[in-house]
C-alpha positions in Angstrom: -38.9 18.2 -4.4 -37.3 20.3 -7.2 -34.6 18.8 -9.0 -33.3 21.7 -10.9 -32.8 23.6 -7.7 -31.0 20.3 -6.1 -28.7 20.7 -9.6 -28.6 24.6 -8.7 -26.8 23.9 -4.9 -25.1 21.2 -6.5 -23.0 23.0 -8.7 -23.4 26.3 -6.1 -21.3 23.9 -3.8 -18.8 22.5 -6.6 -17.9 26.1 -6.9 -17.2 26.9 -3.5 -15.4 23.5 -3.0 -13.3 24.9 -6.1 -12.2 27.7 -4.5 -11.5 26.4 -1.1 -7.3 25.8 -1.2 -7.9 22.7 1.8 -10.3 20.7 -0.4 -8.2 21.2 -3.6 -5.3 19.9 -2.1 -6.5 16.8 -0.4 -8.6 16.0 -3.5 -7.0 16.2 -6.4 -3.1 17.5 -5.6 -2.1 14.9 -3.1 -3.5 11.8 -4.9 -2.1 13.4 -8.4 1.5 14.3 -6.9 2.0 11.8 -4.4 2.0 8.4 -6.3 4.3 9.4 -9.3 6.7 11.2 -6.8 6.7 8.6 -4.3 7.5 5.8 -7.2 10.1 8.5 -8.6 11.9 8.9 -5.2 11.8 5.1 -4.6 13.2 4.1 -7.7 16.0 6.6 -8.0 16.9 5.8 -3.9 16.5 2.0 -4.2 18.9 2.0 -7.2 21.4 4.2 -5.7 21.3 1.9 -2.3 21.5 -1.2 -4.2 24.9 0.2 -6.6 26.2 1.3 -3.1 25.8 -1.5 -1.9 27.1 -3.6 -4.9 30.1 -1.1 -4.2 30.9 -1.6 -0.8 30.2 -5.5 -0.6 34.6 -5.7 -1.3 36.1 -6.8 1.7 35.8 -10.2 4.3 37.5 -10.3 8.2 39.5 -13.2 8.9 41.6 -14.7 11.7 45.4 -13.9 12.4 45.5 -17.5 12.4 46.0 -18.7 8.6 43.1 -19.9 6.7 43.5 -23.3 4.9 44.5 -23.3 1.6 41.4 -24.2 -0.2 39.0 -21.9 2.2 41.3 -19.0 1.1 41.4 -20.1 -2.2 37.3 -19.6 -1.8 37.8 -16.2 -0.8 39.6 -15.5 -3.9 36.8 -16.9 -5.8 34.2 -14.7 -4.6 35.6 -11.6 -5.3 36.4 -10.9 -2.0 39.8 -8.6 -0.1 41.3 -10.3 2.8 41.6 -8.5 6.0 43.0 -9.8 8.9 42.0 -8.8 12.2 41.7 -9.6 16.1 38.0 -10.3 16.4 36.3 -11.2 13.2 32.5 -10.5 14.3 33.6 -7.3 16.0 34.9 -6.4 12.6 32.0 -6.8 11.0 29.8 -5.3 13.9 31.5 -2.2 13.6 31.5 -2.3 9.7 35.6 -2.4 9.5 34.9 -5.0 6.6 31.6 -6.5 4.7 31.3 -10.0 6.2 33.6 -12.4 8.0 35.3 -16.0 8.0 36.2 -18.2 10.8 37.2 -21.9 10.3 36.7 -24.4 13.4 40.2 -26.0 14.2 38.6 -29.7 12.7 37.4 -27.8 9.7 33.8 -29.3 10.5 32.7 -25.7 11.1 32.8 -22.6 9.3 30.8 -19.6 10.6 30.1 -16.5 8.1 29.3 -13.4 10.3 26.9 -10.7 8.6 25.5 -7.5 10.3 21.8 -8.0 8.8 20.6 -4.3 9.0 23.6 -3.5 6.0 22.8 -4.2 2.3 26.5 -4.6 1.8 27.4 -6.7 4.0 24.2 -9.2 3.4 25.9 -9.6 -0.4 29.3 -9.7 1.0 28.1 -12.6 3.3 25.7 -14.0 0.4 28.8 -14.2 -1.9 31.1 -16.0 0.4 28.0 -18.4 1.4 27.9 -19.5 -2.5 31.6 -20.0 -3.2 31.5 -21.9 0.3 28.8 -24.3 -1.3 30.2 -24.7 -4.3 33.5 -25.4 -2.6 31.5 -28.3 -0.1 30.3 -29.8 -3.4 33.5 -30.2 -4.8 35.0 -32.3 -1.6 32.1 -34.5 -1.2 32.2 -35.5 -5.5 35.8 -36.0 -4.4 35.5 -38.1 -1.6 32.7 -40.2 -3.5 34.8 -40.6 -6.5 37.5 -41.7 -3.9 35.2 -44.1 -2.6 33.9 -45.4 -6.0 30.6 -44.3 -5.8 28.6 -42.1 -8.0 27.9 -38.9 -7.1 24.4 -38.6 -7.8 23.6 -40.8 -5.0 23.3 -37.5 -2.5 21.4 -36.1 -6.0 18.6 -38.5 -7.0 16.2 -36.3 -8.1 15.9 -32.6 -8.3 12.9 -30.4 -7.0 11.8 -27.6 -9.0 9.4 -24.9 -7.7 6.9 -23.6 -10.4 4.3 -21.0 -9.6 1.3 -21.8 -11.1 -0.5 -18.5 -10.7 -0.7 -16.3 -13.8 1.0 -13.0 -14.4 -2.3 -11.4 -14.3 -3.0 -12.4 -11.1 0.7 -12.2 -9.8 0.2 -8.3 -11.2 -3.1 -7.9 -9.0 -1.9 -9.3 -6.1 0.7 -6.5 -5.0 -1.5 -3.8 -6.5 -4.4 -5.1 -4.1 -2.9 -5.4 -1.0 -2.2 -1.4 -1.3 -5.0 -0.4 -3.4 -7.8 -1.1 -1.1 -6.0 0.7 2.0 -4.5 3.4 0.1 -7.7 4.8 -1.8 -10.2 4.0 0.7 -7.8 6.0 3.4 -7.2 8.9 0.8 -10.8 9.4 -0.2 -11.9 9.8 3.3 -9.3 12.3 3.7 -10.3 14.0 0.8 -13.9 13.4 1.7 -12.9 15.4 5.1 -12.3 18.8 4.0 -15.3 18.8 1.5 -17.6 17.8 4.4 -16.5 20.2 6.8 -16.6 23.4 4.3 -20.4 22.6 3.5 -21.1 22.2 7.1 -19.1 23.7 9.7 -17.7 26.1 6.9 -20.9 27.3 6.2 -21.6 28.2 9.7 -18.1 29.9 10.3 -18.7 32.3 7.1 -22.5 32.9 8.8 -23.6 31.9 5.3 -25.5 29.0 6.2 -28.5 31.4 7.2 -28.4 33.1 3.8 -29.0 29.5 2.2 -31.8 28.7 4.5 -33.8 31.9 4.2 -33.7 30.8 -0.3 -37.0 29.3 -1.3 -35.1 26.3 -1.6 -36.7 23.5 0.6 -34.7 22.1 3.5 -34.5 18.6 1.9 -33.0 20.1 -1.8 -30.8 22.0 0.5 -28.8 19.2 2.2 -29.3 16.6 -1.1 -27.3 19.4 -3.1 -25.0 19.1 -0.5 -24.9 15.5 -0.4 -23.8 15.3 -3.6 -21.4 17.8 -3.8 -19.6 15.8 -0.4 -20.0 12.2 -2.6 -18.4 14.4 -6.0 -15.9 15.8 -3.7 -14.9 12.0 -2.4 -15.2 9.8 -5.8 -13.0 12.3 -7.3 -10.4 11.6 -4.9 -11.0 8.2 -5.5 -10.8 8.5 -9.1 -7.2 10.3 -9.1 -6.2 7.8 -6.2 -6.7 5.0 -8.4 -5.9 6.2 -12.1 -2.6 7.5 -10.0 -1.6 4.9 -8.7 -2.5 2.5 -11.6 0.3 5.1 -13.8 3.0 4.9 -11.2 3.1 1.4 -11.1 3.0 1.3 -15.1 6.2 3.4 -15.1 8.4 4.2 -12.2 7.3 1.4 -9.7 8.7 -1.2 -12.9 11.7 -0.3 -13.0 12.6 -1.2 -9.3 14.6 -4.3 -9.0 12.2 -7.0 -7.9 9.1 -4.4 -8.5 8.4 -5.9 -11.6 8.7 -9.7 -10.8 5.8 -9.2 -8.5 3.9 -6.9 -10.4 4.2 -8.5 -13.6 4.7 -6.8 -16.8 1.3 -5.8 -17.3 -0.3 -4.4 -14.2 -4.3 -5.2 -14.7 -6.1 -1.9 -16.4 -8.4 -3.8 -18.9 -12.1 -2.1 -19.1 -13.6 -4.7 -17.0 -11.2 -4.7 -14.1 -11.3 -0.3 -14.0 -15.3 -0.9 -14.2 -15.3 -3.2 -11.1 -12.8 -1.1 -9.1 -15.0 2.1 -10.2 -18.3 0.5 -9.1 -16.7 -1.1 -6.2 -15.8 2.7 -4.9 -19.2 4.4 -5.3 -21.2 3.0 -2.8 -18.4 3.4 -0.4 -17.7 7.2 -0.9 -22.0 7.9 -1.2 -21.4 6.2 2.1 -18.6 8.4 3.5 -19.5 11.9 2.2 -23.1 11.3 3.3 -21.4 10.4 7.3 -18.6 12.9 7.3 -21.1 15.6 6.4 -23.5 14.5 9.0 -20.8 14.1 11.8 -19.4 17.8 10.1 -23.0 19.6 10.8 -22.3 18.5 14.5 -19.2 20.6 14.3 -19.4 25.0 15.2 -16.4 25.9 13.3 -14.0 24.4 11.1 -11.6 23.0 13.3 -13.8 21.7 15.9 -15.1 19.4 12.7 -11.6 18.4 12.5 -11.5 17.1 15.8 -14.8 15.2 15.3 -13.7 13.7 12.2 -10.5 12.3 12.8 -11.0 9.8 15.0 -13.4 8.4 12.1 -10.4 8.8 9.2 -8.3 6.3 12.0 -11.1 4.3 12.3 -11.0 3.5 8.5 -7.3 2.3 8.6 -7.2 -0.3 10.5 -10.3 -2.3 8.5 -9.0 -1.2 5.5 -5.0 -2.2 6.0 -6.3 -5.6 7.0 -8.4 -6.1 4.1 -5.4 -5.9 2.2 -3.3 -8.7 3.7 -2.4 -11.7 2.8 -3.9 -14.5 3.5 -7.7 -13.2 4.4 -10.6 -14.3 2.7 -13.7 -12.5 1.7 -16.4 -15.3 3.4 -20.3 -14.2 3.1 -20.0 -13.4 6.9 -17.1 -10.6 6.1 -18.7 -9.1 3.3 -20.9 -7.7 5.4 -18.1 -5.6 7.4 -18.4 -2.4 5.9 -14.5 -0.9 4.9 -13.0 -3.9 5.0 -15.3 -5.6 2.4 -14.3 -3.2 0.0 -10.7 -3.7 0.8 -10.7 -7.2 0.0 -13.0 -7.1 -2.9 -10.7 -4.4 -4.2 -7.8 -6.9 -4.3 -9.5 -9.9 -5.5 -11.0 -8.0 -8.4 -7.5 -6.7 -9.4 -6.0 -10.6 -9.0 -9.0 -11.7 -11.5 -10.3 -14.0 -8.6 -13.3 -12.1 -6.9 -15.8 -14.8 -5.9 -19.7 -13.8 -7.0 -21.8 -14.3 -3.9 -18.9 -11.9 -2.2 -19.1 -9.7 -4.4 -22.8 -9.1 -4.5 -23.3 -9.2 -0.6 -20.4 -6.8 -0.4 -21.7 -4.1 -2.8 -25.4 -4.7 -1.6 -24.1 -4.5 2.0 -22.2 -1.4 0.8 -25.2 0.2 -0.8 -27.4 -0.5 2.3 -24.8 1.4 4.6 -24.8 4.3 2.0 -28.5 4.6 1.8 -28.6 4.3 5.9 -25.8 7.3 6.0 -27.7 9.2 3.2 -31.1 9.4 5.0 -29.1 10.1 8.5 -27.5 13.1 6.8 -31.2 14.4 5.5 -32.6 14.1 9.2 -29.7 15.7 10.9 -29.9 18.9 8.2 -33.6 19.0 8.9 -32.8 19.0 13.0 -33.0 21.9 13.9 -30.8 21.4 17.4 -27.9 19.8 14.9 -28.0 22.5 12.4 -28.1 25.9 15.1 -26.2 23.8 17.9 -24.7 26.6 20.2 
């Protein structure tokens, strides 16, 4: 075996991949465009909701019946127009006001309405709810005081929630959940079209005979290919990741609640980038070595397609769930290939990955790659998969 000439269809392939408008675009455009735009278009929609909303959250239905004094004295407090109409929820149901009042005739009950699908009218209804509270408070000091007895009876001590979990990890945990299931989902589709141009392309453009009548041996043949497929996928892992690492650094932080679960400093230290990075390889050596061996399968182009999709919805579903919260990566799971690397992926971003995880995941990963790689070399050397009519 001749490792120049393996270099020689590399790069011969890394050419053609180049030129091909599919692959370009599923490799390198969609994981550079999408994440900044996406983060752009959030931000700017999610702020513009929210100062509607603000804007709209004005006005609260009430009774014809008069309200007692101090309840409408409430209203006044929150910031809140009076409307008076016939049917208070139906008001609100049909968004003639933000939220709505109604008093129970022994004032023991008061009932806020809110139509939960509208912004405005859950900060209408969240506003009235405070100045409501504040307003309970206030009578029962009163009647205590009345009484002669001190208040902090109903307040003997006060609980304090305090999360314990550093910014670091509070950064990795959002960023986890989506890298996993994002990259591993995007690098098989970018995978895809690099796969199918060096196999069923090949055949379409009647090329593929050309390559094999070279005095290049069958086996330097399909590792050059190989390698191009595995290029062709860890690139669009690369741009996935560094991608989405930028967006969240800029436009994703400056969404309202973004950043408190973020953190300020999303985790892109040398040693977490290096773990993500290795994390990745064996899992795209791994998919560029099966997509090209179930591509060679294909006649043309788009009958690849159809063989290769089913696989690319196969990947989501381990993938998404590796990314969810609560699951663990046990020894038993690191062995399920996808969703391994989902998990691991999260827990290396949160600062928390475990060690025997890690290393049965990768070497489970590796194994997987190796099995696809040497499946790939036998189907290119089969000479009923390569001419299949």
């Amino acid at each position: 075996m001749n490792l120049s000439v393996i270099v020689t269809v590399y790069l011969k392939e890394m050419l053609d991949l180049s030129r091909d408008r599919r692959t370009i675009l599923s490799m390198v455009a969609l994981p550079v465009v999408v994440f900044p735009l996406l983060f752009a278009v959030m931000s700017k929609f999610m702020g513009d909701a929210e100062k509607k909303a603000e804007t709209e959250a004005t006005t609260v239905a009430v009774g014809k019946a008069p309200l007692p004094e101090d309840f409408a004295a409430v209203i006044g407090k929150s910031g809140l127009k009076r409307v008076e109409v016939e049917d208070v929820a139906t008001a609100v149901r049909e968004n003639k006001t933000s939220t709505g009042i109604s008093v129970s005739e022994d004032r023991k009950l008061v009932t806020v309405y809110a139509e939960g699908t509208r912004q405005s009218s859950s900060i209408a209804a969240e506003k009235l709810r405070t100045a409501l509270g504040e307003l309970r408070d206030v009578k029962i000091i009163e009647k205590l005081q009345a009484a002669n007895l001190d208040a902090g009876v109903l307040k003997p001590f006060v609980v304090k929630r305090e999360n314990v979990a550093s910014e670091r990890k509070m950064g990795g945990f959002l960023l986890g959940s989506m890298l996993g299931y994002i990259v591993i989902l995007l690098m098989f589709s970018g995978g895809m079209s690099a796969a199918i141009d060096l196999a069923a392309g090949e055949k379409e453009r009647k090329t593929l005979e050309a390559l094999l009548a070279s005095p290049a041996r069958r086996t330097e043949l399909v590792l050059g290919k190989i390698l191009a497929c595995v290029t062709a996928t860890y690139a669009t892992a690369l741009l996935t990741t560094g991608s989405l690492f930028v967006s969240l650094k800029s436009s994703a932080l400056d969404m309202k609640g973004m950043e408190k679960l973020v953190g300020k400093n999303v985790p892109t230290d040398a040693g977490t980038i290096a773990s993500v990075l290795l994390t990745l390889l064996p899992v795209a050596i791994m998919a560029g070595a099966l997509m090209l061996t179930i591509a060679l399968m294909a006649r043309s182009f788009k009958e690849a397609q159809s063989y290769l999709t089913p696989l690319i919805m196969m990947v989501i579903f381990p993938s998404l769930l590796g990314g969810l919260p609560g699951m663990e990566l046990t020894p038993v799971l690191s062995l399920v290939p996808i969703f391994n690397s989902s998990q691991l992926l999260k827990l290396i971003l949160q600062g928390a990955a475990p060690m025997l995880p890690a290393i049965l995941t990768n070497a489970a990963n590796v194994t997987y790659a190796g099995i696809c790689f040497a499946i790939a070399v036998r189907s290119f050397n089969d000479e009923k998969v390569l001419f299949r009519t």
